[in-house]
PyMOL CGO cylinders between C-alpha atoms (Angstrom):
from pymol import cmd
from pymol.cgo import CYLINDER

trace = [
    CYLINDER, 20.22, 14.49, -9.61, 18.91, 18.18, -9.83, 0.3, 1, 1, 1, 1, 1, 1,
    CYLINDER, 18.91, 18.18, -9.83, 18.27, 18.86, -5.69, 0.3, 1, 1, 1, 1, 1, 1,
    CYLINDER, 18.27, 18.86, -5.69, 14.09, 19.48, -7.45, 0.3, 1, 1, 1, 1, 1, 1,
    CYLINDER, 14.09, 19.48, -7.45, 11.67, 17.11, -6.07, 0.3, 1, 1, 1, 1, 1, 1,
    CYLINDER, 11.67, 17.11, -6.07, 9.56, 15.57, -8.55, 0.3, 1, 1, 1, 1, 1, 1,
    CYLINDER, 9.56, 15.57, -8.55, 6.60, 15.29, -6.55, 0.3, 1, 1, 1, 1, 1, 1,
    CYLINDER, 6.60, 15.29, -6.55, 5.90, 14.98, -2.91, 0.3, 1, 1, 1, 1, 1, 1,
    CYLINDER, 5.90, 14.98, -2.91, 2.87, 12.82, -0.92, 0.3, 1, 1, 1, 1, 1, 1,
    CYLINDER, 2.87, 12.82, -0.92, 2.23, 13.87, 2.69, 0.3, 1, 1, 1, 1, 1, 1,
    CYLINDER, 2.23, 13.87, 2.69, 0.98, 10.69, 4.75, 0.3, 1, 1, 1, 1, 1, 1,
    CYLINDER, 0.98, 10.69, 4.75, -0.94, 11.39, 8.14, 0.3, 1, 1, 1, 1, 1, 1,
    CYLINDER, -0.94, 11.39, 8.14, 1.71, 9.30, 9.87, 0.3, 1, 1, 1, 1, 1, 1,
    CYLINDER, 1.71, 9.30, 9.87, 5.50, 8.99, 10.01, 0.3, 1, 1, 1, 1, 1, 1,
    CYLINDER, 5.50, 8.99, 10.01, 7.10, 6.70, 7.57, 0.3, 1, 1, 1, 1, 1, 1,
    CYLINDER, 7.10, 6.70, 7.57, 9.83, 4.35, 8.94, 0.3, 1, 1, 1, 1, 1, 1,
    CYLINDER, 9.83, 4.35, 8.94, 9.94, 1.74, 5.75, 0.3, 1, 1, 1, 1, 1, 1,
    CYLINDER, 9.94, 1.74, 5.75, 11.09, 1.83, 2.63, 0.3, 1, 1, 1, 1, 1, 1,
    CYLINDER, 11.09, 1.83, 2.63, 8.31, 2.07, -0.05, 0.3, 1, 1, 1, 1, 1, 1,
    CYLINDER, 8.31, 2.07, -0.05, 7.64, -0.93, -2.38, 0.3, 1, 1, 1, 1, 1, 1,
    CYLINDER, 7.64, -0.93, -2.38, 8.04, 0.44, -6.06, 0.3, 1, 1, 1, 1, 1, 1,
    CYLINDER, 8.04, 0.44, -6.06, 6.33, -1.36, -8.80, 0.3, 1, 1, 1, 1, 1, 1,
    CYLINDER, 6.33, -1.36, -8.80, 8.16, 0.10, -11.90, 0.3, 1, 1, 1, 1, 1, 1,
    CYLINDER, 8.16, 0.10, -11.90, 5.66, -1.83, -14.58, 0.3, 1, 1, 1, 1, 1, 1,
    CYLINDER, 5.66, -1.83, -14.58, 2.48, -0.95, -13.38, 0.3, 1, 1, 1, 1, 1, 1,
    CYLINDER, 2.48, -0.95, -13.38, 3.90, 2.52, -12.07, 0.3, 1, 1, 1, 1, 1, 1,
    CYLINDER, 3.90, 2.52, -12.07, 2.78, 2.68, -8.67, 0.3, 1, 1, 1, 1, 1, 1,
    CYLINDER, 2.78, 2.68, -8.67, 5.04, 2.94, -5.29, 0.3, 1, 1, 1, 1, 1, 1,
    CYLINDER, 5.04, 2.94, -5.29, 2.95, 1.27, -1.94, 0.3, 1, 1, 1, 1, 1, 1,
    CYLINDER, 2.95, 1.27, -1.94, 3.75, 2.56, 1.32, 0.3, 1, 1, 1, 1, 1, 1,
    CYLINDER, 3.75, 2.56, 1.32, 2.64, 1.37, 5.23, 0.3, 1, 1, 1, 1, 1, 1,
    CYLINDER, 2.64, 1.37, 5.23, 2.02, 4.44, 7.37, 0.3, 1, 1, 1, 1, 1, 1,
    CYLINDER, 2.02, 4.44, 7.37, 2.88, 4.73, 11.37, 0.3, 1, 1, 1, 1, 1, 1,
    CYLINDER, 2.88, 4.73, 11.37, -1.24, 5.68, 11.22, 0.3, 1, 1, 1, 1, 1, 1,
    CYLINDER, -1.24, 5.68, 11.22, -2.30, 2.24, 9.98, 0.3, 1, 1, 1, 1, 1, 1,
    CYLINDER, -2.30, 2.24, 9.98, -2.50, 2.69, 6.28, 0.3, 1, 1, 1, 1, 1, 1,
    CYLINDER, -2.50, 2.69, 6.28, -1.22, 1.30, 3.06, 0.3, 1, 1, 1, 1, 1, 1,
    CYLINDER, -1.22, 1.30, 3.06, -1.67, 3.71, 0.13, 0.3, 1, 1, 1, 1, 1, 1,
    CYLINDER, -1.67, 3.71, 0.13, -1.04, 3.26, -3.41, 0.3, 1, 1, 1, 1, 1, 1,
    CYLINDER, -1.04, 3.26, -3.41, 0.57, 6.39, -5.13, 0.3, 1, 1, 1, 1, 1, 1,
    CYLINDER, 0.57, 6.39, -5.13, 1.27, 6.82, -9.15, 0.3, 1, 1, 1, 1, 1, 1,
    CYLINDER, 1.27, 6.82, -9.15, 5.38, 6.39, -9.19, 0.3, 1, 1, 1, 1, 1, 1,
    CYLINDER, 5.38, 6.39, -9.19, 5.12, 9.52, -11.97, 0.3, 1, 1, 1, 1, 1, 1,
    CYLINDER, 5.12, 9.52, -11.97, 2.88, 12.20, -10.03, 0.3, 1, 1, 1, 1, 1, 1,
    CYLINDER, 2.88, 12.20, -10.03, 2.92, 10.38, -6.20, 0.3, 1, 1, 1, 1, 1, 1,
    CYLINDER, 2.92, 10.38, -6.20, -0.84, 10.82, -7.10, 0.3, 1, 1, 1, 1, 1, 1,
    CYLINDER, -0.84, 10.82, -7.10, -2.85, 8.50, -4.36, 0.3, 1, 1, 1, 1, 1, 1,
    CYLINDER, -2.85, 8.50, -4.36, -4.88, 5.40, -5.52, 0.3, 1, 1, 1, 1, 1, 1,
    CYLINDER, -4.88, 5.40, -5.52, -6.71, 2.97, -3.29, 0.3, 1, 1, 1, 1, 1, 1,
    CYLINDER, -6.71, 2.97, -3.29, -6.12, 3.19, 1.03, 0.3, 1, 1, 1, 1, 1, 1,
    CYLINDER, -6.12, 3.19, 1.03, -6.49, 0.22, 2.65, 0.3, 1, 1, 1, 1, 1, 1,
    CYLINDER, -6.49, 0.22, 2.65, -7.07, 1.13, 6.97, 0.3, 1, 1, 1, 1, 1, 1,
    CYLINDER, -7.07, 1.13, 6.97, -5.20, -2.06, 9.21, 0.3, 1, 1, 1, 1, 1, 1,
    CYLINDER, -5.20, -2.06, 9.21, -5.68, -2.41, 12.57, 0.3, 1, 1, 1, 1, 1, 1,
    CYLINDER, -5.68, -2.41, 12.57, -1.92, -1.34, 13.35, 0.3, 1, 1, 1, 1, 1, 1,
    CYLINDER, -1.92, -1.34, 13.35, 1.04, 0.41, 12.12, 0.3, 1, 1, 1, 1, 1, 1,
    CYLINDER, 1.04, 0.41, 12.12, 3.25, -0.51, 9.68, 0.3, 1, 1, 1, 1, 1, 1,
    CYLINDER, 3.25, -0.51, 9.68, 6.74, -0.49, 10.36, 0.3, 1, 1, 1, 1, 1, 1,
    CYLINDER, 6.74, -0.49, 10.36, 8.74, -2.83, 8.14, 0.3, 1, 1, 1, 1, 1, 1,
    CYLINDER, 8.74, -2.83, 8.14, 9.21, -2.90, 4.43, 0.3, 1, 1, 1, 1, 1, 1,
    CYLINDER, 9.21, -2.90, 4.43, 6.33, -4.66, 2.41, 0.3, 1, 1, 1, 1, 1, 1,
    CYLINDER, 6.33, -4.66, 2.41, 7.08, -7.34, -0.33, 0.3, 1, 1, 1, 1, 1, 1,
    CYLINDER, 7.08, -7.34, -0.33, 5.58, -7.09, -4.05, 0.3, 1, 1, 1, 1, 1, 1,
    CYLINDER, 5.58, -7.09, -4.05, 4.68, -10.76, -4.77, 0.3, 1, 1, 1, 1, 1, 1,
    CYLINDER, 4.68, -10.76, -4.77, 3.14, -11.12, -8.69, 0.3, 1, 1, 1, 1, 1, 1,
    CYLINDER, 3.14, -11.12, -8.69, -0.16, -9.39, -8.61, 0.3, 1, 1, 1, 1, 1, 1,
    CYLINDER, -0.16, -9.39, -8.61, 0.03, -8.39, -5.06, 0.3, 1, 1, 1, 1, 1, 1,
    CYLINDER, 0.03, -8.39, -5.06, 1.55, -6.26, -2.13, 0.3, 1, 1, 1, 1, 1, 1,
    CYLINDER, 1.55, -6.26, -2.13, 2.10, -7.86, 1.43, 0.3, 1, 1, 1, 1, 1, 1,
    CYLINDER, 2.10, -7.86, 1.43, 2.61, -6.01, 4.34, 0.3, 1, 1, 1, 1, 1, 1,
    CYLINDER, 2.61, -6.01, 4.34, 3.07, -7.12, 7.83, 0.3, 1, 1, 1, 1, 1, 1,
    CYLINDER, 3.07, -7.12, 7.83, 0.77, -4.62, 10.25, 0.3, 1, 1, 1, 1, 1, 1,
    CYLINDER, 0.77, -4.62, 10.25, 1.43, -4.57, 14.43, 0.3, 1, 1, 1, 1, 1, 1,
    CYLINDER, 1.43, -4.57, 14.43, -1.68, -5.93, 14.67, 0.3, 1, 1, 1, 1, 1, 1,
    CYLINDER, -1.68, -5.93, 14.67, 0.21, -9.27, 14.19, 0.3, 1, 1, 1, 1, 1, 1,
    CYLINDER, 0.21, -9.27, 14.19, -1.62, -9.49, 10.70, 0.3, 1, 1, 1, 1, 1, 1,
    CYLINDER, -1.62, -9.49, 10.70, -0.29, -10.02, 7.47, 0.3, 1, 1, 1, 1, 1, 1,
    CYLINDER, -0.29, -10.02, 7.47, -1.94, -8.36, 4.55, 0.3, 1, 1, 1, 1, 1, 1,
    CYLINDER, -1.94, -8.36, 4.55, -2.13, -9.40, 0.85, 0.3, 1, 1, 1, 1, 1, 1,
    CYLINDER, -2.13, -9.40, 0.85, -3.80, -7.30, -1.44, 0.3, 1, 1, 1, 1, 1, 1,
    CYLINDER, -3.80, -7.30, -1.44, -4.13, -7.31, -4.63, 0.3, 1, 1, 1, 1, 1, 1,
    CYLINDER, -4.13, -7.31, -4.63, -2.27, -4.26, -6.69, 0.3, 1, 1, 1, 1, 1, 1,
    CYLINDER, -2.27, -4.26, -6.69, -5.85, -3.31, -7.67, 0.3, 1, 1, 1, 1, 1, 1,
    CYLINDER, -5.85, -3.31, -7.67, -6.43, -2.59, -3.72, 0.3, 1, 1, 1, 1, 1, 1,
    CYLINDER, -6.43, -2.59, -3.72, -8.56, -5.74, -2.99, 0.3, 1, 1, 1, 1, 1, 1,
    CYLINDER, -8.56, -5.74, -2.99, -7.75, -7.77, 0.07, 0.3, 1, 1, 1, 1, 1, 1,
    CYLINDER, -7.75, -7.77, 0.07, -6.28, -10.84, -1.49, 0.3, 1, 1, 1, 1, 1, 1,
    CYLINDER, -6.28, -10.84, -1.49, -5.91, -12.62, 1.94, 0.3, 1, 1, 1, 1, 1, 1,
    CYLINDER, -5.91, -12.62, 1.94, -4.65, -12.10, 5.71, 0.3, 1, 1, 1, 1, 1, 1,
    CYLINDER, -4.65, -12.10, 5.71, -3.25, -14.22, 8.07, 0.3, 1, 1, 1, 1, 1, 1,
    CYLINDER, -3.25, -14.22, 8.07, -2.64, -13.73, 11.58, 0.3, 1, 1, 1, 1, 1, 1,
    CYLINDER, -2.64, -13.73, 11.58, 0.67, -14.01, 13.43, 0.3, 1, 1, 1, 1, 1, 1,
    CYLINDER, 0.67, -14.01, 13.43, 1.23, -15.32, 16.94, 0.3, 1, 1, 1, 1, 1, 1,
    CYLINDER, 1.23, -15.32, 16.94, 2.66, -12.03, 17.98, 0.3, 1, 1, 1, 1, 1, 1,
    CYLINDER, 2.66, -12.03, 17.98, 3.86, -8.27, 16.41, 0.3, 1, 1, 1, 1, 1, 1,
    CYLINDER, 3.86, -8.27, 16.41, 6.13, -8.56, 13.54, 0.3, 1, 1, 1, 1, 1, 1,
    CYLINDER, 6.13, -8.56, 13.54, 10.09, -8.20, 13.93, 0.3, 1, 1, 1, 1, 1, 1,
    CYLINDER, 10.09, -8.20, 13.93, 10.36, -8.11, 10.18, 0.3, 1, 1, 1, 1, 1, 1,
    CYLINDER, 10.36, -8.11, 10.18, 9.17, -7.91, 6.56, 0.3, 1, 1, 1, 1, 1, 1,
    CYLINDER, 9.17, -7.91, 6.56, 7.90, -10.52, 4.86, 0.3, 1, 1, 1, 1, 1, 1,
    CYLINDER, 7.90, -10.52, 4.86, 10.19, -12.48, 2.96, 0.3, 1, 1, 1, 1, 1, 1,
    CYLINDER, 10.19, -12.48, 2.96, 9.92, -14.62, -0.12, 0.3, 1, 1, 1, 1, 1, 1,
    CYLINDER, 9.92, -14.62, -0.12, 11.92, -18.02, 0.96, 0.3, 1, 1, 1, 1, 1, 1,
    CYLINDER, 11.92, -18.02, 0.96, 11.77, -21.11, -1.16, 0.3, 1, 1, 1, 1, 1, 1,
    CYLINDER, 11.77, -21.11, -1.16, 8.34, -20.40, -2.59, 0.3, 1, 1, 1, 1, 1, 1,
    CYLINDER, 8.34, -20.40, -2.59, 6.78, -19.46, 0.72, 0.3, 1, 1, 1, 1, 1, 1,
    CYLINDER, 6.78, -19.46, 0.72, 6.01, -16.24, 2.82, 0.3, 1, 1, 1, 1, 1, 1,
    CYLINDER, 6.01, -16.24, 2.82, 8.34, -16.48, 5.86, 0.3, 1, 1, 1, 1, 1, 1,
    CYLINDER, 8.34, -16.48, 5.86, 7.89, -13.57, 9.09, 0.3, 1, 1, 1, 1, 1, 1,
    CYLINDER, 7.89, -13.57, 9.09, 9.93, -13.40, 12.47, 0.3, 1, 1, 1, 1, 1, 1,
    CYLINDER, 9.93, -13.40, 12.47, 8.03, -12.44, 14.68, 0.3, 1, 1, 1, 1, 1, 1,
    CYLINDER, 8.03, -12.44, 14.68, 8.60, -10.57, 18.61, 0.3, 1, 1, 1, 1, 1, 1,
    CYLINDER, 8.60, -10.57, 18.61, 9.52, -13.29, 20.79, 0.3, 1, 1, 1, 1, 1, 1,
    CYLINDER, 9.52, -13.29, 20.79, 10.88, -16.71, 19.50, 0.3, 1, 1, 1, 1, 1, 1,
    CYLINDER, 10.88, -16.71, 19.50, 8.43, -17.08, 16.41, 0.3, 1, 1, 1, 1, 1, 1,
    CYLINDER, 8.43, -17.08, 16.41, 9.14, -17.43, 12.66, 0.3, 1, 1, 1, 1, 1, 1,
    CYLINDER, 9.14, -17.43, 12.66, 6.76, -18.29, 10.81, 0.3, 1, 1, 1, 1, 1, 1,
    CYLINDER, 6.76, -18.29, 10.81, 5.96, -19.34, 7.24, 0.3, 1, 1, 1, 1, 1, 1,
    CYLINDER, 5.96, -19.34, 7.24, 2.46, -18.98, 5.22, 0.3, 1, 1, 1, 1, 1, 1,
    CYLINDER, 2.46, -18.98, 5.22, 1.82, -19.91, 1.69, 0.3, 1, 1, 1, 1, 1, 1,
    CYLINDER, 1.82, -19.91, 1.69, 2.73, -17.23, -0.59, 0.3, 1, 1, 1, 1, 1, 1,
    CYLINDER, 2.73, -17.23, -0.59, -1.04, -17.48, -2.72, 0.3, 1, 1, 1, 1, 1, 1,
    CYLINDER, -1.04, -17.48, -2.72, -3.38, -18.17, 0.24, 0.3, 1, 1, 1, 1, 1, 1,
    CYLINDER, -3.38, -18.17, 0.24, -1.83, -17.05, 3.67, 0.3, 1, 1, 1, 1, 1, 1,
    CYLINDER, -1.83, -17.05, 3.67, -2.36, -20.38, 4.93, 0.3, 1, 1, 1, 1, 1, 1,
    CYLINDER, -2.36, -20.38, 4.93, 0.15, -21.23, 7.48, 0.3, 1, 1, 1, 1, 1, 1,
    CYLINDER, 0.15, -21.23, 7.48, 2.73, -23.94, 6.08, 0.3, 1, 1, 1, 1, 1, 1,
    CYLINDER, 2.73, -23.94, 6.08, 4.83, -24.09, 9.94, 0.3, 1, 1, 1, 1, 1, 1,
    CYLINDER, 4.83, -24.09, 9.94, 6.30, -22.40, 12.43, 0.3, 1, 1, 1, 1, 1, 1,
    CYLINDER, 6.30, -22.40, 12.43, 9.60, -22.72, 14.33, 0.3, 1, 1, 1, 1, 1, 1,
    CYLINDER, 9.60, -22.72, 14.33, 10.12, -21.70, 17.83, 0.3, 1, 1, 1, 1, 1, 1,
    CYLINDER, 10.12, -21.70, 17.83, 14.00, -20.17, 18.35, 0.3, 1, 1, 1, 1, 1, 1,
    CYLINDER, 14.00, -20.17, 18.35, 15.82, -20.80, 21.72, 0.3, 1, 1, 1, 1, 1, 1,
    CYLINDER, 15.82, -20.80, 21.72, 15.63, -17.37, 22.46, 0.3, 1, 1, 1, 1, 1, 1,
    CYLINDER, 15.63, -17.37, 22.46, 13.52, -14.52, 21.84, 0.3, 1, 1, 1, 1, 1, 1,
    CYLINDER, 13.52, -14.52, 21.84, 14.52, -13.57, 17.83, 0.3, 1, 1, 1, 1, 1, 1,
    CYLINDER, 14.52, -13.57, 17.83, 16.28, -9.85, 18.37, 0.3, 1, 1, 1, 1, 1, 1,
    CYLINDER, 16.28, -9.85, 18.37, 17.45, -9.53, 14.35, 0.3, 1, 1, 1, 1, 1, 1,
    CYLINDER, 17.45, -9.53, 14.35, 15.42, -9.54, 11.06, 0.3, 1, 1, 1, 1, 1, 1,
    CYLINDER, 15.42, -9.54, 11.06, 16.37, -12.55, 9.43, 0.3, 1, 1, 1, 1, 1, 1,
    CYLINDER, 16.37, -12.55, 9.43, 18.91, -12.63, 6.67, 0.3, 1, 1, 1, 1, 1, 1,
    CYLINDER, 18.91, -12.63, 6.67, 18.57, -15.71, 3.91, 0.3, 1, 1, 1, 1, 1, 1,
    CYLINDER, 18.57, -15.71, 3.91, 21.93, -16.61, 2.17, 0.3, 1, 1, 1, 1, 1, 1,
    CYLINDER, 21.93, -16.61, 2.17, 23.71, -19.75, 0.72, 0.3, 1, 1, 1, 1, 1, 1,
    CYLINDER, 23.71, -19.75, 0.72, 20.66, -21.85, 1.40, 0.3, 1, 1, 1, 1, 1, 1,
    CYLINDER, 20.66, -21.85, 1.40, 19.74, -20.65, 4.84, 0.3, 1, 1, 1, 1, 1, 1,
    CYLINDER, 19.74, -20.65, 4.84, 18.25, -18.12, 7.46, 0.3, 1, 1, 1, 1, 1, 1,
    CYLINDER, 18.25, -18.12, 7.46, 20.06, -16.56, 10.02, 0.3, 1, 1, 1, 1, 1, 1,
    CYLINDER, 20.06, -16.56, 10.02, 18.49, -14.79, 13.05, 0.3, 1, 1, 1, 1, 1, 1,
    CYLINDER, 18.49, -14.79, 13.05, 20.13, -12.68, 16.15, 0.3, 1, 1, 1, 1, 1, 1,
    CYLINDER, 20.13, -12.68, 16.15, 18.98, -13.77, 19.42, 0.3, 1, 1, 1, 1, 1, 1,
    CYLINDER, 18.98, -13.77, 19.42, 18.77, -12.08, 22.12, 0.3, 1, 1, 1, 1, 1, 1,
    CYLINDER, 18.77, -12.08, 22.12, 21.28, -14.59, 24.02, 0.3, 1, 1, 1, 1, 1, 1,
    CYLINDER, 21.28, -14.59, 24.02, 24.04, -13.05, 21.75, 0.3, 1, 1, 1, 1, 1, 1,
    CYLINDER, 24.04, -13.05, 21.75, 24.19, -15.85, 19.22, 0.3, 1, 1, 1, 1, 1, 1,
    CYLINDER, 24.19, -15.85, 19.22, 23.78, -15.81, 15.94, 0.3, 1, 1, 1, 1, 1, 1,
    CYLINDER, 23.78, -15.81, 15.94, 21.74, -19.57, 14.46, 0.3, 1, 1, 1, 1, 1, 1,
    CYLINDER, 21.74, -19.57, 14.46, 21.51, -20.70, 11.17, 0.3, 1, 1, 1, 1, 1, 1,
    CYLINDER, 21.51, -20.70, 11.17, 18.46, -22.69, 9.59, 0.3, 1, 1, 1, 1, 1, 1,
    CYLINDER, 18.46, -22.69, 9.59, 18.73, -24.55, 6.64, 0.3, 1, 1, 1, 1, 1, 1,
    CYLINDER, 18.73, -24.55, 6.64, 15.81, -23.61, 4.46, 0.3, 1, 1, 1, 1, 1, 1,
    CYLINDER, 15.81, -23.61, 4.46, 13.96, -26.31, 2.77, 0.3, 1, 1, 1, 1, 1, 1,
    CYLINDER, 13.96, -26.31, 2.77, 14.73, -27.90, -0.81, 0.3, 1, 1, 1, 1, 1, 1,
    CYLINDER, 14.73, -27.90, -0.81, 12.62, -26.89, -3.36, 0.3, 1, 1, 1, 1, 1, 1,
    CYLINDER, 12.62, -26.89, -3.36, 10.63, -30.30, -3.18, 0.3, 1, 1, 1, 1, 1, 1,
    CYLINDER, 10.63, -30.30, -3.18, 9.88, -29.47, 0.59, 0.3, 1, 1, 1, 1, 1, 1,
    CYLINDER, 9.88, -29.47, 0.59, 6.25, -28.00, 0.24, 0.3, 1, 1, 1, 1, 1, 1,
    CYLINDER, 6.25, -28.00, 0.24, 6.77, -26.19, 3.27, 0.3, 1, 1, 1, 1, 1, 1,
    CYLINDER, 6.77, -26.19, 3.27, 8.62, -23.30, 4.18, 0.3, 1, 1, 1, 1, 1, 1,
    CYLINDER, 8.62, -23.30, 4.18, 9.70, -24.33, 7.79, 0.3, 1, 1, 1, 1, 1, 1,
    CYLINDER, 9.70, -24.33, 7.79, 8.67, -27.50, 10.09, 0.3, 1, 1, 1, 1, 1, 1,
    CYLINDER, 8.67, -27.50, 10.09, 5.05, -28.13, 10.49, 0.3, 1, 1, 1, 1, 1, 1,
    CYLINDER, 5.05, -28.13, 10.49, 3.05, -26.43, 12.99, 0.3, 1, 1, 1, 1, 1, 1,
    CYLINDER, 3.05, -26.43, 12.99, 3.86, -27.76, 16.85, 0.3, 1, 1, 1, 1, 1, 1,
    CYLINDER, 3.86, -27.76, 16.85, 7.10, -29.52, 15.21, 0.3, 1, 1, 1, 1, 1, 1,
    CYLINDER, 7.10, -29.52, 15.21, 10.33, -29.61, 17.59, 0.3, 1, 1, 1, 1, 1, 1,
    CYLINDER, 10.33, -29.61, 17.59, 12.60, -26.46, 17.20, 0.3, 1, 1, 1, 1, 1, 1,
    CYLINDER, 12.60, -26.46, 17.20, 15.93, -27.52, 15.97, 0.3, 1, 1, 1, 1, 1, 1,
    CYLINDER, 15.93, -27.52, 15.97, 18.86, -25.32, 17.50, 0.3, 1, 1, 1, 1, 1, 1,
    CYLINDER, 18.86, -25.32, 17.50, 21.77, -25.90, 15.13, 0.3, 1, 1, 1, 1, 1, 1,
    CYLINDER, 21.77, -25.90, 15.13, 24.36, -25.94, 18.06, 0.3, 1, 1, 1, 1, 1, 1,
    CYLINDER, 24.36, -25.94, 18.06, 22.44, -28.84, 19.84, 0.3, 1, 1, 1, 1, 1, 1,
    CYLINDER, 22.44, -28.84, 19.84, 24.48, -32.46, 18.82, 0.3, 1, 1, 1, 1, 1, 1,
    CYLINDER, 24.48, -32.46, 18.82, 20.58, -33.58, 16.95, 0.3, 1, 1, 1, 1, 1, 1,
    CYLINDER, 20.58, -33.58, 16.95, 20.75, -30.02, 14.88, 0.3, 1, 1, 1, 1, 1, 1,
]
cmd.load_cgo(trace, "trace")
């Protein structure tokens, strides 16, 4: 490391992610505190396409195959397509808590509140939700087969995550919330 940047990209709002880099097609997406995600060249930070949300982005977006998903305050997750088309969007039942996350196929968000939820990973359809016992404080963390969340009641839970048969990524929309420290979970 030489202390010389190699090129620098001023955004018109603070960053406070992580960029996603895309080292084989070159390019490095960022979401901006000013409700933009830009593509720059990963060689020259040169910009691409802009795509305006209706929010901030705050958390880390996710490079899927052909696409880039970020998860806006606007309670909106956007998937577009590394060319800068909007691929799809799905809406949230509150602000984001965290990046989306690739989990067993599926797109899976925690959202403010007691809300994670999963979409499918090529449409944005929802595939669930699961309501927590308290309001989700952490960003979850998948390991060993399952997702663990903070609460805000000081515990820590655990979810198993499905099997790889299980088309969806958490129970099905309106399904019972399973604490893991109740005698049934």
């Amino acid at each position: 490391m030489s202390g010389t940047a190699l090129w620098a990209f001023p955004t018109r709002g603070a960053l406070v992610s992580p960029p996603v880099v895309d080292v084989d097609r070159r390019r490095v997406y960022l979401g901006t505190t000013d409700g933009q995600i830009v593509e720059l060249t990963l060689d020259r930070g040169r910009p691409g396409w802009r795509w305006r949300v209706g929010a901030d982005v705050i958390h880390p977006g996710l490079r899927l195959g052909d696409r880039v998903l970020f998860a806006a305050l606007d309670a909106v997750v956007y998937a577009l397509h590394r060319g800068g088309n909007l691929a799809w969007r799905a809406p949230l039942p509150s602000r984001p808590l965290s990046a989306p996350l690739l989990v067993a196929g599926g797109i899976l968000v925690a959202c403010h509140e007691n809300d994670l939820v999963g979409l499918e990973a090529e449409t944005g359809r929802p595939t669930g939700s699961l309501r927590t016992s308290a309001e989700i404080r952490t960003p979850p963390v998948v390991a060993g087969g399952r997702i663990f969340l903070g609460l805000r009641d000081r515990s820590v839970v655990a979810y198993a995550l499905p099997k790889p048969a299980d088309t969806a990524a958490v129970p099905p929309e309106g399904g019972p919330a399973v604490d893991p420290r109740s005698p049934d979970g």
